[in-house]
C-alpha positions as CSV (number, residue, x, y, z in Angstrom):
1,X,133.0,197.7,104.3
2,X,132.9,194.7,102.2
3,X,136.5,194.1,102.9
4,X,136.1,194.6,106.6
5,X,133.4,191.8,106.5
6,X,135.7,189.5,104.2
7,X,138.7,189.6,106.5
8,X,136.6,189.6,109.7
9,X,135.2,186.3,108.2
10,X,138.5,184.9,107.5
11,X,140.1,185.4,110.6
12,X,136.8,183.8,112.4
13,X,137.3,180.7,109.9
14,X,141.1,180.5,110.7
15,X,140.5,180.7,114.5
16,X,137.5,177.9,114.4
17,X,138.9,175.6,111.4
18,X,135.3,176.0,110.1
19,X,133.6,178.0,108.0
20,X,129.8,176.3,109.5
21,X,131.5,177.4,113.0
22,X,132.1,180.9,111.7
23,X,129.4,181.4,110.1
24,X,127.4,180.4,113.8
25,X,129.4,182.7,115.6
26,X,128.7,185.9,113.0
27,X,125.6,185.0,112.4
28,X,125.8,184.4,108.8
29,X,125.5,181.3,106.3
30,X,128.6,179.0,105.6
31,X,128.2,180.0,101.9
32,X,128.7,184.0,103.0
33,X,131.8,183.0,104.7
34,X,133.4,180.9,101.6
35,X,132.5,183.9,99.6
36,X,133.8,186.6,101.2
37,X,137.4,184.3,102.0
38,X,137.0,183.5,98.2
39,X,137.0,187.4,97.3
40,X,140.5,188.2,99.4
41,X,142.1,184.9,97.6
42,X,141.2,187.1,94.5
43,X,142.4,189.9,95.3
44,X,145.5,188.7,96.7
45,X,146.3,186.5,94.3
46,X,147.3,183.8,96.5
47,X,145.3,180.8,98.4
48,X,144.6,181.3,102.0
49,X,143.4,177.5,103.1
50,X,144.2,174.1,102.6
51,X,140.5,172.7,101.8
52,X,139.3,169.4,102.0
53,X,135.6,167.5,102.3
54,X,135.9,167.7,106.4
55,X,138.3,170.4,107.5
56,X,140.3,174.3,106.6
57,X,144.1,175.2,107.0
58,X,145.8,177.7,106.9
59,X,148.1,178.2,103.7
60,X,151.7,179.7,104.7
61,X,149.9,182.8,102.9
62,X,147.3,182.0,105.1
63,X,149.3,182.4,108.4
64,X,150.8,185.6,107.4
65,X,147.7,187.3,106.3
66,X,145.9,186.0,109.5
67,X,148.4,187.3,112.2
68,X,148.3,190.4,110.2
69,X,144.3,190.9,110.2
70,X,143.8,189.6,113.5
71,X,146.1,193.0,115.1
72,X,143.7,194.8,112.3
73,X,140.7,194.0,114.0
74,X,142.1,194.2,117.6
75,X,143.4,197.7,116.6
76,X,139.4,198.9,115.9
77,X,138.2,197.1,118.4
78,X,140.2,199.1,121.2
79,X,140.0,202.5,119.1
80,X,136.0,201.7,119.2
81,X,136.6,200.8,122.7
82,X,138.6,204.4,123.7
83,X,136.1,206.7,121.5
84,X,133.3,204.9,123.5
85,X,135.1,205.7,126.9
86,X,135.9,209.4,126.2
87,X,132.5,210.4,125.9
88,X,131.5,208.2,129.0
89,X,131.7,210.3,132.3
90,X,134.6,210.2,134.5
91,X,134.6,207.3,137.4
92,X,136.9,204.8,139.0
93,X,140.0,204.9,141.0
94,X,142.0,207.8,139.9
95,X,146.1,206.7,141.3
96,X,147.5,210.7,141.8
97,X,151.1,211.3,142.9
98,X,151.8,214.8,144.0
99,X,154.9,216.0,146.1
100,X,153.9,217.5,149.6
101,X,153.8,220.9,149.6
102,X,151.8,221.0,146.3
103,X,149.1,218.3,148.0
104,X,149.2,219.7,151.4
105,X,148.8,223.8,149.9
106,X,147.4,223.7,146.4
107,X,145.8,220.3,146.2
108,X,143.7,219.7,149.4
109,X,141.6,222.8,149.3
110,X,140.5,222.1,145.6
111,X,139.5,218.3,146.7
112,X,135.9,219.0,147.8
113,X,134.8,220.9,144.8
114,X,136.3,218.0,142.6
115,X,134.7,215.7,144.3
116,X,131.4,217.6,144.5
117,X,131.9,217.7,140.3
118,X,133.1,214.2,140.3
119,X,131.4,211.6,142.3
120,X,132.6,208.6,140.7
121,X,136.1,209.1,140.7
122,X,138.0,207.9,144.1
123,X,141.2,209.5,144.7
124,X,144.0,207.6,145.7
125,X,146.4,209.9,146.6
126,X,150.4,209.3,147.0
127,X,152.4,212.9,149.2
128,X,155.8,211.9,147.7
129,X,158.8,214.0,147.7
130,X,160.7,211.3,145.2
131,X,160.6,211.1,141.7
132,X,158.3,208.0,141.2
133,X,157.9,205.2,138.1
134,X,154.6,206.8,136.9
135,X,154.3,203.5,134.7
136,X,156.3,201.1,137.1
137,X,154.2,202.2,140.3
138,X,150.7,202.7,138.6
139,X,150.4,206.2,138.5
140,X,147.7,207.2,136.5
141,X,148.8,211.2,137.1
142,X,150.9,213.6,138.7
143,X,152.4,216.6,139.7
144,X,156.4,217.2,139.2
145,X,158.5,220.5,139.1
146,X,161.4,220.7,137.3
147,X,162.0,219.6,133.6
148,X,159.9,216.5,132.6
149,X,163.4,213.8,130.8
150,X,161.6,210.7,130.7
151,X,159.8,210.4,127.3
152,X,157.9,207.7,128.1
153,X,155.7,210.7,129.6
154,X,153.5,213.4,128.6
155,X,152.4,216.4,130.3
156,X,150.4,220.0,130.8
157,X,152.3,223.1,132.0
158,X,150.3,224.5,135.2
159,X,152.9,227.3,135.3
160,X,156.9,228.5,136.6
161,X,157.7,227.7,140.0
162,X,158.5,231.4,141.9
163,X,159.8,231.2,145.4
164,X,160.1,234.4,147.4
165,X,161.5,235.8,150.4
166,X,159.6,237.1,153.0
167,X,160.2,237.8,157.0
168,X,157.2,239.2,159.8
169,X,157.1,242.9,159.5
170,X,158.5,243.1,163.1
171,X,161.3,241.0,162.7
172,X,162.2,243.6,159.5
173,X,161.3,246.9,162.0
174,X,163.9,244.9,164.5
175,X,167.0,243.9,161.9
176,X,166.5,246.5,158.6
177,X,165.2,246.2,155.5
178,X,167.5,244.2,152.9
179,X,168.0,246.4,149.7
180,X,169.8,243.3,148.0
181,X,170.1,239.3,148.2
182,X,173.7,240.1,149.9
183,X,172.4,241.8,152.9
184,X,171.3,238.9,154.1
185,X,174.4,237.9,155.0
186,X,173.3,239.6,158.2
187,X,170.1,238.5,158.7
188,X,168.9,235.2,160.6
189,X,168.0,233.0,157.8
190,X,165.3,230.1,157.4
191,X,166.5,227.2,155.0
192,X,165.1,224.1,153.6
193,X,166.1,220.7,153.3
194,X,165.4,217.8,151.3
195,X,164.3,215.2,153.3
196,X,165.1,212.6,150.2
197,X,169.0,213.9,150.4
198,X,169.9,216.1,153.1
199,X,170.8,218.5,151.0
200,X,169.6,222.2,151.8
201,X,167.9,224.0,148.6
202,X,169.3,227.1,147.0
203,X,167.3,230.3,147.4
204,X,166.4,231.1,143.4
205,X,167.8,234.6,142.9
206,X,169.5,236.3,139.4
207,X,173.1,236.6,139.1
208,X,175.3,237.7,140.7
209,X,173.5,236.2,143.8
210,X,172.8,232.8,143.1
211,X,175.6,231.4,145.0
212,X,175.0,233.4,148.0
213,X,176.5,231.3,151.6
214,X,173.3,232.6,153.5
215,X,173.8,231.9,157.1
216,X,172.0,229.1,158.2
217,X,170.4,230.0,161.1
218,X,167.5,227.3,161.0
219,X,167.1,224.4,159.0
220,X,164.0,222.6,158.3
221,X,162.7,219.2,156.3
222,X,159.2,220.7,155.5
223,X,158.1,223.6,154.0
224,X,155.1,224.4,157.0
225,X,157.8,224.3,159.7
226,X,160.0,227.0,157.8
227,X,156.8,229.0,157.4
228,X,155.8,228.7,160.6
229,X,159.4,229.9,161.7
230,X,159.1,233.1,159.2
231,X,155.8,233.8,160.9
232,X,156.9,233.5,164.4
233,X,159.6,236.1,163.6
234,X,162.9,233.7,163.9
235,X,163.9,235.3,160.7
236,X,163.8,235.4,156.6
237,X,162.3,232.5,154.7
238,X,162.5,231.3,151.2
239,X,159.1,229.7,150.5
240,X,157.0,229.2,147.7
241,X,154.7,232.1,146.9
242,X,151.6,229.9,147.1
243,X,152.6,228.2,150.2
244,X,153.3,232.2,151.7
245,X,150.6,233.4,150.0
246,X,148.0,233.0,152.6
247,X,150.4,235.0,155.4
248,X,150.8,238.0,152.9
249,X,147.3,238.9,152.8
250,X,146.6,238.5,156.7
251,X,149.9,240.8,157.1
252,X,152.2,238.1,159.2
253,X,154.5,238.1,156.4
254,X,156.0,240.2,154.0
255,X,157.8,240.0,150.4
256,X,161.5,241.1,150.3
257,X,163.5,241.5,146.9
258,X,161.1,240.1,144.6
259,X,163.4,241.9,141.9
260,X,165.7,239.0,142.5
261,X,163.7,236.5,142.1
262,X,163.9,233.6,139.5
263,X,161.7,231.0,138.5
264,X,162.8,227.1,140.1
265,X,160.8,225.6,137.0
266,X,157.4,224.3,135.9
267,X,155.3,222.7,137.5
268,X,153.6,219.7,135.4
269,X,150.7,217.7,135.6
270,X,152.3,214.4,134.0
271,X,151.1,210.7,132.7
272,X,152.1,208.1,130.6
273,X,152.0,208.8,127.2
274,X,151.2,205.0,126.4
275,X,148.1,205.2,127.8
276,X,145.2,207.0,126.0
277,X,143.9,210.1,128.3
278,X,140.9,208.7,130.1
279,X,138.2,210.5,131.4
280,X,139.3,210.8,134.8
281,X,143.0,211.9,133.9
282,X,141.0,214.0,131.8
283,X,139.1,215.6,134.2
284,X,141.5,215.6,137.0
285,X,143.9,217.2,134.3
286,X,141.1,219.5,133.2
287,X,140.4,220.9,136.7
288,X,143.5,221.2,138.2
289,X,144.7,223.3,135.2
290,X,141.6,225.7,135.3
291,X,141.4,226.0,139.1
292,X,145.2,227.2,139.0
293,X,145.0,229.2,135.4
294,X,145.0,232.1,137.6
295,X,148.9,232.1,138.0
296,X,149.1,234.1,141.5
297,X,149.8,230.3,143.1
298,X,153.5,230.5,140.9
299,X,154.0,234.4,140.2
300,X,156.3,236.1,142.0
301,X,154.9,239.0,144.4
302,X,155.7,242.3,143.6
């Protein structure tokens, strides 16, 4: 601690040119001041000012010893600064990027009972398909599928992305039951397409059906309109489980080959790892992660 108050009273003399004007400003006498420079000349073995009867300077010693200190003392003061924000409770804007079939299915009914736990925080929320400049953009947090490349990121696993295929039980009474992935070559098949690209998305079965040419009988740019297809018996879907979920257990829909089925990849809650977890990310982070521990939003159905 004595060391501490030496180099904090050096740096104060070195920004002021003064050791009277330091001394004001930490509350101290002059004398206090001369000492505790005069104990670092000591031990470093070098001298840190120029002195004369009305001024201080900086040695060349000086200046190196001064740049050094000063990111010292900045360094505690924001690590003092982040210990007294993580155990202050979560508030401000909170900037969330998710993609839209996440916010529209998963995120939106968990909102209210956030919000009911988290008054102070105001959501500003981005639906974006893209893959957005967390740091660039101002993204405090978000969710992404997929593997997370960029280091300059750091995230939680909420769990492996299962999509399944399902059809309304009349539709399968009308056209058969598929026993594999290949006999829906003769089925009337639902497909999806990025709106970003154009391109439509693979249905995620094992090998030797992952390269299955599925007719496409209808081809949609968001999720809800191939969901409402499936339920409105135009044929077989591939959809997320948690986005089919709700139209399994009301009986519109049912599961077909969930042997078959793969994972598409996780889905991560990511931020910036330059920036230390606040208590908002924190407790957006927190509560997203326990609300979906349950894993039936990403298993497969069986």
């Amino acid at each position: 601690m004595e060391s501490f108050r030496s180099i904090n009273a050096f740096v104060h003399a070195a920004e002021l040119s003064s050791y009277a004007a330091a001394a004001r400003v930490l509350g101290i006498s002059p004398s206090a001041i001369a000492k505790g420079v005069a104990r670092l000349e000591d031990d470093l073995g070098v001298r840190l000012f120029h002195r004369t009867t009305r001024s201080i300077g900086l040695t060349k010693e000086g200046h190196v010893f001064y740049e050094r200190c000063k990111f010292i003392l900045n360094e505690i003061r924001n690590t003092k600064a982040l210990i007294a924000e993580t155990r202050a409770s979560p508030r401000g804007k909170l900037h969330v990027s998710v993609p839209q079939i996440f916010g529209h299915s998963l995120l939106m009914p968990l909102l209210p009972k956030f919000l009911a736990q988290f008054p102070d925080v105001q959501l500003d929320i981005d639906f974006e398909d893209r893959v957005v400049d967390l740091i660039a953009e101002g993204i405090d947090v978000a969710v992404r599928s997929g593997e997370l490349a960029d280091s300059r990121l750091v995230g939680r696993k909420l769990g492996e992305q299962y999509f399944v295929v399902c059809a309304k039980p009349a539709y399968i009474k009308a056209h058969g039951l598929p026993g594999t992935p290949t006999d829906l070559l003769d089925h009337y098949c639902i497909h999806f397409k990025y709106p970003s690209s154009g391109r439509i998305a693979a249905w995620s079965f094992v090998k030797p059906y992952e390269n299955l040419d599925l007719p496409r009988n209808l081809i949609f740019n968001n999720t809800h309109a191939g969901l409402r297809a499936a339920v409105d018996g135009l044929g077989v879907a591939h959809l997320p489980v948690y986005v089919a979920e709700e139209a399994f257990q009301q009986g519109l829909l049912i599961p077909l080959l969930t042997d078959f089925m793969l994972p598409l990849g996780a889905m991560t809650l990511i931020w910036p790892s330059n920036r230390h977890l606040s208590p908002k990310v924190r407790a957006f982070s927190d509560f997203i992660s326990s609300e979906l521990a349950a894993g039936r939003y990403f298993s497969p159905k069986n």
